[in-house]
C-alpha positions as CSV (number, residue, x, y, z in Angstrom):
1,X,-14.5,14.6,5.8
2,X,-17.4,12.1,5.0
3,X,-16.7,10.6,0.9
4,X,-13.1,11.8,0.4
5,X,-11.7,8.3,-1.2
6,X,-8.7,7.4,0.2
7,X,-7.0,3.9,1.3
8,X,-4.0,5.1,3.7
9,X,-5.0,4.7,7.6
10,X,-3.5,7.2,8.5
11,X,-5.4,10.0,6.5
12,X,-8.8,8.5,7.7
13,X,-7.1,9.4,11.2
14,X,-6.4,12.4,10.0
15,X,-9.7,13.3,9.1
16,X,-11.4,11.9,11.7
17,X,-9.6,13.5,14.3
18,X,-9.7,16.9,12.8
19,X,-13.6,16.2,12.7
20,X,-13.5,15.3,16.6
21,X,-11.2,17.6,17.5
22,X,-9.2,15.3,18.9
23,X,-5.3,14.4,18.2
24,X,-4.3,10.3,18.9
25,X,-7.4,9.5,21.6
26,X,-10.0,8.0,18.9
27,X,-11.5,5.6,20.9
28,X,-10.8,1.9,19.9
29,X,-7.9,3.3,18.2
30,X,-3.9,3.1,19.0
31,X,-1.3,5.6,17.6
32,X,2.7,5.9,17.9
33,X,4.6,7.3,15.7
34,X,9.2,7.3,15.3
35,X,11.9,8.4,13.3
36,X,13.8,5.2,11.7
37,X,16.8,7.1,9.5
38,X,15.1,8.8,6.8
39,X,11.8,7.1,7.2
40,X,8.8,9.0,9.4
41,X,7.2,5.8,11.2
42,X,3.3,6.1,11.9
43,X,1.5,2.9,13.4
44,X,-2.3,2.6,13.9
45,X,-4.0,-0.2,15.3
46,X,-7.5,-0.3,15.2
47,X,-8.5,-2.4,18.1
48,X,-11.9,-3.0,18.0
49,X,-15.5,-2.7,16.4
50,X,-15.5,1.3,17.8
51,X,-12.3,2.1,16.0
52,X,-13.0,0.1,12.9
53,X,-16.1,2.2,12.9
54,X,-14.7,5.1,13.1
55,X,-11.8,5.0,10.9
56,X,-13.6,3.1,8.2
57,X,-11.2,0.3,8.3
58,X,-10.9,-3.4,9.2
59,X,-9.7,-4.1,13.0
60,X,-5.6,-5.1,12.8
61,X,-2.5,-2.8,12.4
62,X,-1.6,-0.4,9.7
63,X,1.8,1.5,9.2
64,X,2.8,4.0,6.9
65,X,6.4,4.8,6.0
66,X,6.9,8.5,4.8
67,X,10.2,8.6,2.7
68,X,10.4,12.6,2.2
69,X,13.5,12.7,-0.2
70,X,12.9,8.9,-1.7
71,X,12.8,10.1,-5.1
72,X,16.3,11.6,-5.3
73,X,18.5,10.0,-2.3
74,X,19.8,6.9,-2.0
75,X,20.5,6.7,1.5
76,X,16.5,7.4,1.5
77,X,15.6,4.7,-0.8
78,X,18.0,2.3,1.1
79,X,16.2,3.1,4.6
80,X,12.8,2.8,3.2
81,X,14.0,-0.9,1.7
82,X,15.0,-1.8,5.1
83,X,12.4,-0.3,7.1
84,X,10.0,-2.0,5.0
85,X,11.5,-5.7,5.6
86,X,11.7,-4.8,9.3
87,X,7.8,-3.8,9.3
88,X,7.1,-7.1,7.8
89,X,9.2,-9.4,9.8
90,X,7.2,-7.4,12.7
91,X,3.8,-8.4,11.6
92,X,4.8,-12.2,10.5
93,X,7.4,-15.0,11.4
94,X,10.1,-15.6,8.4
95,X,12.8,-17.9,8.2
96,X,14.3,-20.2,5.7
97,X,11.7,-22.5,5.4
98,X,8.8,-20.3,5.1
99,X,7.0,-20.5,1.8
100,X,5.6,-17.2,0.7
101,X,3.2,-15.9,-2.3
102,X,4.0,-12.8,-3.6
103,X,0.9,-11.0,-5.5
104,X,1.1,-8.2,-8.1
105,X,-2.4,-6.6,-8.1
106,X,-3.2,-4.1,-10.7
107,X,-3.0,-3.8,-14.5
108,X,0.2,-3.6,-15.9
109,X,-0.6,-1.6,-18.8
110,X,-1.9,1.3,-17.0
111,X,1.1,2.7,-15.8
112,X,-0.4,4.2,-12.0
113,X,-2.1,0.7,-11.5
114,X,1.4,-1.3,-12.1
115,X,3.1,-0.9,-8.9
116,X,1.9,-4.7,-7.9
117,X,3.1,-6.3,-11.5
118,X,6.7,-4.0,-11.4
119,X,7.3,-4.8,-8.1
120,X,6.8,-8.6,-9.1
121,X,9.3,-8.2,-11.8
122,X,12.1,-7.4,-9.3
123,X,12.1,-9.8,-6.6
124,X,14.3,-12.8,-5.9
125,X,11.6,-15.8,-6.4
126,X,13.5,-19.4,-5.4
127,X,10.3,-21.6,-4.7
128,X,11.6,-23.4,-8.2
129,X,15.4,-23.7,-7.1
130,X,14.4,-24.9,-2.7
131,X,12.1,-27.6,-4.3
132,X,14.8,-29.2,-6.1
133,X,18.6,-29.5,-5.5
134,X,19.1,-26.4,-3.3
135,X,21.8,-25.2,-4.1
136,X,21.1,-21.6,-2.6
137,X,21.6,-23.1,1.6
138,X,19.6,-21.2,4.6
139,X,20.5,-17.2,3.0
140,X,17.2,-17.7,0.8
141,X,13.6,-18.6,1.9
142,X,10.9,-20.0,-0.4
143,X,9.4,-16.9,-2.6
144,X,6.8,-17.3,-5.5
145,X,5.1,-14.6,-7.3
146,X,1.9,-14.5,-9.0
147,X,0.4,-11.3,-11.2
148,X,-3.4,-12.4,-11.6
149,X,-4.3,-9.4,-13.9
150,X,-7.8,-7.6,-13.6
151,X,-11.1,-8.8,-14.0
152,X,-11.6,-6.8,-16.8
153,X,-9.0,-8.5,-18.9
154,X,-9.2,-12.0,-17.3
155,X,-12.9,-12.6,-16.9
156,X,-11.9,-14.1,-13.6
157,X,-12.4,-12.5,-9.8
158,X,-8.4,-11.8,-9.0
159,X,-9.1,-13.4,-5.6
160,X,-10.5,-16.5,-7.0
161,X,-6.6,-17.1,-9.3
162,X,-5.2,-16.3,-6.1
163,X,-7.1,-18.9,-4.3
164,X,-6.6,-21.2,-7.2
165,X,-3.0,-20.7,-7.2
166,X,-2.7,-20.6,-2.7
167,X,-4.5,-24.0,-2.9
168,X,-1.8,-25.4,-5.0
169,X,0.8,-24.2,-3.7
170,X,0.1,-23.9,0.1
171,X,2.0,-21.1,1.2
172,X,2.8,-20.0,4.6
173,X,2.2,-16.1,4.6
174,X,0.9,-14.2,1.5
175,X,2.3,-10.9,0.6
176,X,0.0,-8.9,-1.6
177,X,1.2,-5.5,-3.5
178,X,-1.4,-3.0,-4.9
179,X,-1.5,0.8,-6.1
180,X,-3.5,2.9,-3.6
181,X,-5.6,5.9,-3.6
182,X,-4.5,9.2,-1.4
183,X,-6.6,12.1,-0.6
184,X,-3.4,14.4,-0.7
185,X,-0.8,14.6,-3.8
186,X,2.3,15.3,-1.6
187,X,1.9,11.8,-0.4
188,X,2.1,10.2,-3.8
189,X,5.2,8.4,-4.4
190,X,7.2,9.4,-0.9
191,X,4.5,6.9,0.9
192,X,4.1,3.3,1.8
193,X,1.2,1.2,3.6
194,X,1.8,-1.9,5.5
195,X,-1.0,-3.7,6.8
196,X,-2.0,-7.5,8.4
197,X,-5.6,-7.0,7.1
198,X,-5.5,-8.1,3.6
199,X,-6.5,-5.8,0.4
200,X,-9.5,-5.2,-1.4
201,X,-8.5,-4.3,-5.2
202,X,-9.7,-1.3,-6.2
203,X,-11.6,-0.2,-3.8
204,X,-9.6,3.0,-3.9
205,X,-11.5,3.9,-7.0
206,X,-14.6,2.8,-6.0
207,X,-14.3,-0.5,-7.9
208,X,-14.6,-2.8,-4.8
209,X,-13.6,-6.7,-5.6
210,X,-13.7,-9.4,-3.1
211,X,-11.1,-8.7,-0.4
212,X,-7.8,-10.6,-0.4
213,X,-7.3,-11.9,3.6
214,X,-6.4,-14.5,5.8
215,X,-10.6,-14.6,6.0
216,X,-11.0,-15.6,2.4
217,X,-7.9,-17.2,1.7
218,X,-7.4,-19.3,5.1
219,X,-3.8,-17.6,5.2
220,X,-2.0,-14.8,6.6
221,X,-1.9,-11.6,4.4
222,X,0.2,-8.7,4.6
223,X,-0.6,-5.8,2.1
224,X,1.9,-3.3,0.8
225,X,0.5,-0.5,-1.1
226,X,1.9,2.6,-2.6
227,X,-0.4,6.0,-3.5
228,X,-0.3,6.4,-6.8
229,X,-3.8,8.4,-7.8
230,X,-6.1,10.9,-5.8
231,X,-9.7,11.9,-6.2
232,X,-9.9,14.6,-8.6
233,X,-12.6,15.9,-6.4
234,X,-10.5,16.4,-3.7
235,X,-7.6,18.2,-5.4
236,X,-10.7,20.7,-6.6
237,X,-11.6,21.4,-3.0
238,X,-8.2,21.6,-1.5
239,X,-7.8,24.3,-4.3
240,X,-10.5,26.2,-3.6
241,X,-9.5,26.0,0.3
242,X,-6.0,27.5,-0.8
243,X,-7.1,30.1,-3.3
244,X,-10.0,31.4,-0.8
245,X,-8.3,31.1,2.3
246,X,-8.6,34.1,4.7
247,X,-11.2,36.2,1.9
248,X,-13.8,37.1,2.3
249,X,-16.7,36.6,-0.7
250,X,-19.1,33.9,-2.0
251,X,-17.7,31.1,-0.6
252,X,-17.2,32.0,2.8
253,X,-21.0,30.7,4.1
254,X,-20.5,27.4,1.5
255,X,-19.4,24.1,3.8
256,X,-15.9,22.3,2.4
257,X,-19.0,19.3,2.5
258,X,-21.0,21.0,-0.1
259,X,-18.1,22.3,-2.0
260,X,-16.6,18.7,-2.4
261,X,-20.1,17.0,-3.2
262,X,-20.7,19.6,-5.7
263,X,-17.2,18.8,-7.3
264,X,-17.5,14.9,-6.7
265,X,-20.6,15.2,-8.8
266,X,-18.8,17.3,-12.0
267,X,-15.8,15.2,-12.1
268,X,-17.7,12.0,-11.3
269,X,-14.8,8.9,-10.8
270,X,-12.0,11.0,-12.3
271,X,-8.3,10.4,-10.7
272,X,-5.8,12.6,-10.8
273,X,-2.0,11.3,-11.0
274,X,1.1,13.1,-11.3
275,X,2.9,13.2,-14.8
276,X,5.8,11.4,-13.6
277,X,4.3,8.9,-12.6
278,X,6.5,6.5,-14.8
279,X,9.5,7.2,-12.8
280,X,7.1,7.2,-9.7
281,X,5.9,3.7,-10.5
282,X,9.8,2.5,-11.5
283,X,11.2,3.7,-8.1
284,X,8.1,2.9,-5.6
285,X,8.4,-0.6,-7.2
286,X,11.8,-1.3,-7.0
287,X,11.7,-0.5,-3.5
288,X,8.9,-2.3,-2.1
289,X,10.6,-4.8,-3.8
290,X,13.8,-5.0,-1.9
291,X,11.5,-4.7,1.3
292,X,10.1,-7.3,0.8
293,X,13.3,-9.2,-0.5
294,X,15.4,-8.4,2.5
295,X,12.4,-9.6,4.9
296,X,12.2,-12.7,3.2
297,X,15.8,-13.4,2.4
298,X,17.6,-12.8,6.0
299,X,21.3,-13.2,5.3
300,X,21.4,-11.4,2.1
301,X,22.7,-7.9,1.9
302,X,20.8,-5.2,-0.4
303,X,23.8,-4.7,-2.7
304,X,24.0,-8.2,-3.0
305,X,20.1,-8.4,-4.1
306,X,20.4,-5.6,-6.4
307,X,23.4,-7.8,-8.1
308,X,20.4,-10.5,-9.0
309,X,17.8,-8.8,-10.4
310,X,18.2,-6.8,-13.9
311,X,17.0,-2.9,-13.4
């Protein structure tokens, strides 16, 4: 349905198939979808100008890992760490002499925008260690980590620091972490986004900044996102759909369209997040974290990662 914010590909598939009536034939647009342990596997390529169109994203791939039980069980959380590193040693070469830039998006001090910054906090950086006597041998590749803050609190465009800091440093791939918007709350906290097309902070709330991508930043990008907020909006409408479902009354000649515009304009930019979303933002983190660790670190195991870092 036309305005309902959301950055995860594969709810704008959602939608727009449901709006064609049609189920994995979008033109322009690829679909496959597996079953990796406890992880549900959905990739989506948009191919061309038609699908980008039509989906409303950028042309390139985008998968999304649904962890079901990833806030209670470990063997969950320890499939999602390793389907993640897989995921990203699919969309980008990695070896021991890769140098790559890790980026926390978001502001720290609002807890559902601190996945990027947490996520920064646990992972194995060695750029400091390879560049002298390396002591750590082949098991580690080069990792740095940046958190550029927000405009807001910076007075500086996030991508230029990143820029600033890529021109410095030169890295090889560039892995960038942000919070994400969802039009549905069961995917909050059980879902990550993997894409090669870069990020643009904030865009999920409407605050659009200049994108982070291979385009501006002469680099490769991958972004990882979690949903951590949905359109207040939205969780209105989807209400409404529930309560009225099937009855008959003064809704039933009003479009879900008209009912969401009608709510959009009430609630104006209001998000809606779920009150745990400190444990949310602890446990998303920590495991986009070891994705990313074990991609970039071949040889290590995850126990022996978790013995590194201070939870």
């Amino acid at each position: 349905m036309q305005g309902i914010r959301t950055d995860l590909a594969i709810e704008a598939h959602e939608m727009c198939s449901k709006e064609k009536a049609e189920q994995n034939h979008l033109e322009g647009i690829d679909v496959s979808e597996q079953k990796e342990g406890e992880v549900y596997v959905t990739k989506i390529t948009v191919k061309d100008e038609k699908g980008s169109s039509i989906l409303g994203k950028p042309k390139g791939t985008y998968i999304t890992l649904e962890i079901p039980n990833l806030k209670y069980s470990d063997e969950a959380y320890k499939s999602a760490c390793k389907q993640i590193a897989i995921e990203i040693g699919n969309l980008a070469r990695v070896d021991n002499n890769t140098k790559t830039l890790v980026v926390g998006l978001g502001n720290k001090y609002i807890t559902p925008d601190a996945l990027g910054p947490k996520t920064v906090s646990y992972l194995v950086v060695t750029n400091h260690i390879k560049q002298g006597n390396d002591f750590l041998g082949d098991s580690f590749s080069r990792v740095c980590a940046v958190v550029p803050g927000v405009l807001g609190t910076t007075g500086i465009e996030t991508s230029d620091i990143i820029k600033g800091v890529a021109d410095k440093i030169k890295p090889d791939l560039i892995i960038a972490v942000d919070a994400l918007a969802s039009r549905s709350m069961d995917r909050i906290s059980n879902t990550v986004q993997i894409a090669d097309t870069g990020i643009s902070p904030g865009s999920g709330v409407e605050n659009k900044r200049e994108g982070v991508n291979e385009e501006t930043l002469g680099v490769k990008v991958i972004a990882i996102g979690v949903p951590t907020v949905v359109d207040a909006a939205t969780v209105a409408s989807d209400s409404i759909d529930a309560a009225f479902c099937g009855q008959k009354g003064n809704f039933e000649n009003i479009s879900r369209e008209k009912i969401y515009s009608a709510l959009a304009k009430n609630v104006g930019n209001m998000m809606v997040t779920p009150k745990d979303i400190d444990s949310v933002i602890e446990k998303a983190s920590k495991t986009v974290a070891n994705g990313i660790n074990l991609a970039l670190h071949k040889n290590i195991s995850l126990e022996e990662i978790e013995s590194y870092i201070s939870y």
